[in-house]
C-alpha positions, -999 to +999 in steps of 0.1 A: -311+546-108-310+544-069-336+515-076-319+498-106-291+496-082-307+477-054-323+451-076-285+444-092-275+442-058-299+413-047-298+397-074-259+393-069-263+385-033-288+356-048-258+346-068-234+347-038-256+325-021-261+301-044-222+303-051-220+294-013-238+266-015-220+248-044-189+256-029-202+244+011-213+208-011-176+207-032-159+213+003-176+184+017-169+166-016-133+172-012-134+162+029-150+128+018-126+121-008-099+123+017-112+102+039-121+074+013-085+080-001-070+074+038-095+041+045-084+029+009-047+030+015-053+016+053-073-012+034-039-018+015-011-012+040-025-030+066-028-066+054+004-061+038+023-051+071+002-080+092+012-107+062+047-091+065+045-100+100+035-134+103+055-143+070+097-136+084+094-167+101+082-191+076+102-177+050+131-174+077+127-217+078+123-213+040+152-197+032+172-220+060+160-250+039+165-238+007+199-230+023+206-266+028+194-277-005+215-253-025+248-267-005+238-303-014+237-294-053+270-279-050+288-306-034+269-331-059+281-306-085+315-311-077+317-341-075+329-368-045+353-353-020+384-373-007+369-376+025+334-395+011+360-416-013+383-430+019+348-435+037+338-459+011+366-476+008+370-483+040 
């Protein structure tokens, strides 16, 4: 009995160990996956923030242009105004 016991007992501390050393490799697993998961979202945020950077002041001009385009349209839109009308007359 006394002897049936011990073997049962190694035998499970054979498990254990084995147990521990899938679990040691899915914890480093895990610890990888984060860091892959952190580099890819640097990968992503990074470029975005640096384009996001050097692109307010060209669209800043952009927007200041297209600004200037929509007014032109509007007053085309509506037609001569008095003061263009006297011009040419004069």
């Amino acid at each position: 009995m006394q002897e049936e016991l011990l073997k049962l007992l190694k035998k499970n501390l054979e498990f254990s160990k084995e147990i521990h050393e899938d679990l040691q490799k899915v914890k480093r697993y895990i610890m990888w996956q984060r860091v892959f998961g952190v580099i890819k979202v640097l990968v992503i945020v990074i470029p975005v923030a640096i384009g996001l950077i050097f692109a307010v002041p060209y669209l800043s001009s952009t927007m200041d242009q297209y600004k200037e385009i929509m007014g032109t349209l509007n007053e085309l839109n509506q037609g001569p105004s008095a003061s263009f009308l006297e011009n040419l007359l004069k």
